[in-house]
N, C-alpha and C positions, 0 to 999 in steps of 0.2 A: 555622599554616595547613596544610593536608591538600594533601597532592602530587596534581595532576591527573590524574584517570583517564587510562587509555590506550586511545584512542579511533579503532576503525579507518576512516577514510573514503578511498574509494574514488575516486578523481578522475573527470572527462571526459575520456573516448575516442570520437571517431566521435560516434554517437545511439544510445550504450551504457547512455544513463541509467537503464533499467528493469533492467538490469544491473546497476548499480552500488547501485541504490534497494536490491535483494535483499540483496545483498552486504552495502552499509551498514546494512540490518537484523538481518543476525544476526551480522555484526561478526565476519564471518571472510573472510580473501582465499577466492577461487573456492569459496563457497557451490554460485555457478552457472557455469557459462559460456558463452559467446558459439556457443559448439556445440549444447549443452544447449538453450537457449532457441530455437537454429532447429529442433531436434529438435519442440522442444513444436509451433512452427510447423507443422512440418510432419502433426503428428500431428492435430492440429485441423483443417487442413485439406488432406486429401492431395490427389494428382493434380491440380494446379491449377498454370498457368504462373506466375501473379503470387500469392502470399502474401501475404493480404488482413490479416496480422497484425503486418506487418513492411515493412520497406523494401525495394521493389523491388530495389533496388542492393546488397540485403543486409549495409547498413551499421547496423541495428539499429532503432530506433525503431519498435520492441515494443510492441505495446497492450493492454489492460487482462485478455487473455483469457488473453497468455502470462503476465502476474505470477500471475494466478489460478492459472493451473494449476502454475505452479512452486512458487508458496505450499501449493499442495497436495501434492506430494511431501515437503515436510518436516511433514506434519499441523496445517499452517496455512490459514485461509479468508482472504479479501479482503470485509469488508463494506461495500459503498457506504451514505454517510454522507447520509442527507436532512439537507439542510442547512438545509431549516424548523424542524429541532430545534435546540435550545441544545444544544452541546456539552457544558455542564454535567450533562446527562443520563450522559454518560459514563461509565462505570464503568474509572477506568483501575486498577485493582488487576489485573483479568483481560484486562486488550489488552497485546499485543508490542510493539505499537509503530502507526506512522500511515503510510501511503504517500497521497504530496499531488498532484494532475494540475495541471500549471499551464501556460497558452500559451506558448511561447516564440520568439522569432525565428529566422531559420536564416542563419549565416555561413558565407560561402565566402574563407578569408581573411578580408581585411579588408573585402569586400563584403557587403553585408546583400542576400539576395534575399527576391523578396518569395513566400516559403514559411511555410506555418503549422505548424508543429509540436507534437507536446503533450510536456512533460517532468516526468518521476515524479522527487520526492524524499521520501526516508526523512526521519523524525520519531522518535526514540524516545527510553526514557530512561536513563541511564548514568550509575549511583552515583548514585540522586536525584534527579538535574536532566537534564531534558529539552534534546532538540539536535537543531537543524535540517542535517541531514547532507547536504545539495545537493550533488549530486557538481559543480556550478561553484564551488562557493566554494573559496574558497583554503584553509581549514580550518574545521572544525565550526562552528555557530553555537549561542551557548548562550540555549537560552529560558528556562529556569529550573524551578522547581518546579510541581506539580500546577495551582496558581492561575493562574501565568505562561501554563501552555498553552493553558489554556480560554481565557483572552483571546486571545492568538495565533490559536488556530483559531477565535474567532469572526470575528474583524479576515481572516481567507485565505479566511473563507465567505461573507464579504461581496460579495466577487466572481462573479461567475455565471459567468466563466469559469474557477474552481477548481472541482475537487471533488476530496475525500477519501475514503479507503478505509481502515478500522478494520482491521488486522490480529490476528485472535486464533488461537487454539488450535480444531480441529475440534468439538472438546465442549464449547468456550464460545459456536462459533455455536450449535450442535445447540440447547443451553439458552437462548439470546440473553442470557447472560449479560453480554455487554459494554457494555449500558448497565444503572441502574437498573431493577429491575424494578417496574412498575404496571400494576395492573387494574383493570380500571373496576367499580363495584362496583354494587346497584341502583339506586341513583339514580344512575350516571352520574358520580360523580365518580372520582377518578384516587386510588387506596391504593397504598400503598408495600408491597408483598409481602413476604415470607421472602426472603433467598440466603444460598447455602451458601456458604464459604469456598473458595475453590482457590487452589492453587499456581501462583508465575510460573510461566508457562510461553513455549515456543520460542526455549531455549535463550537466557535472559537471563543476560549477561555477570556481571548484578552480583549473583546468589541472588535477591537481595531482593524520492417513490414512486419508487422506484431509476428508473423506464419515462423520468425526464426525461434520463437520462444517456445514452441511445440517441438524442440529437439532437446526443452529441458527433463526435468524427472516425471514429471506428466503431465499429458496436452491440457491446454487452456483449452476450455470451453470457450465459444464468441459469447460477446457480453449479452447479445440477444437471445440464444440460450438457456443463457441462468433467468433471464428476466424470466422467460417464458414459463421456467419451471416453476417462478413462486405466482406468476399470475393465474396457472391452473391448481393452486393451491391456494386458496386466499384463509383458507382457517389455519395458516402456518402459527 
């Protein structure tokens, strides 16, 4: 038997999770950090008393606009996943990995109040087999190979309060390389097109209609947006 990868996950701190989701995705301690990501904060939206992107209290729970743009500093996108589609459509040869939104309760000690929170976790895959990297679990969770995941993620898209976000490389959004590609042909039916080969990319360990997400806990920015924010800021 083969000695088990070495797998970095990232525990819970505070409502650090969109912190840790970064982190556990490209499996290196301080990828990001807790400074870094109020910066992004701040950059998106300045002059403003409450930061509409984050926790009043400044204790983190970060939303979907700071992973974006952090993804975007290392030459990665965030794609929201219509979850009308089969995941099967997937192309996982060219995605980094998965960032999953799931509701979560909020404790204060051992009191539960009644606060709705959202919590990102990393998905990705490591020597082979895919792992649910929840920075609450006590350690990794293994979902298994290509097959295993597509069930997984259909079974967490089942839910209308998840949603998912494809992580690729900038020139595999550019292409929408990250799912099968199909065109519809003259009559209307759906052909399977050409793709090119490409290399894992964003730094993998081993070589080897989006408008309904704006009814969640706050609107996504379009991805050209956040682009546009750090390109008139280039001494980020």
């Amino acid at each position: 038997m083969g000695s088990k990868p070495q797998i970095y996950h990232e525990k819970q701190v505070k409502e650090l999770c969109a912190l840790h989701a970064l982190n556990n995705l490209f499996q290196t301690r301080n990828t990001f950090s807790k400074s870094e990501l109020d910066t992004i904060c701040s950059r998106l939206s300045p002059n403003v008393w409450i930061n509409p992107h984050r926790s009043m209290l400044g204790l983190g729970n970060y939303d979907i606009n700071v992973i974006m743009a952090a993804l975007q500093k290392k030459g990665c996108e965030a794609v929201w996943f219509d979850k009308r589609k089969d995941p099967g459509c997937l192309d996982l040869s060219n995605i980094c990995g998965f960032i999953l939104n799931v509701p979560s309760d909020y404790k204060l000690g051992f009191v539960m109040l009644p606060l709705r929170r959202r919590h990102w976790i990393t998905i990705r895959q490591i020597q082979g087999n895919f792992y649910n990297l929840d920075s609450k679990l006590d350690s990794p969770q293994l979902i298994g190979r290509s097959s295993d995941l597509i069930a997984y993620l259909k079974e967490q898209l089942d839910s209308k309060e998840k949603e998912l976000f494809v992580v690729v490389s900038r020139e595999v959004e550019e292409k929408q390389l990250w799912m099968h590609q199909y065109t519809l042909n003259n009559r209307g039916q759906d052909t399977l097109s050409n793709q090119k080969d490409v290399e894992p990319l964003c730094g993998s360990p081993d070589d080897s209609l989006s408008s309904d997400y704006n009814n969640r806990d706050s609107e996504c920015l379009r991805l050209n947006e956040v682009r546009n924010c750090f390109v008139n800021n280039e001494n980020f």
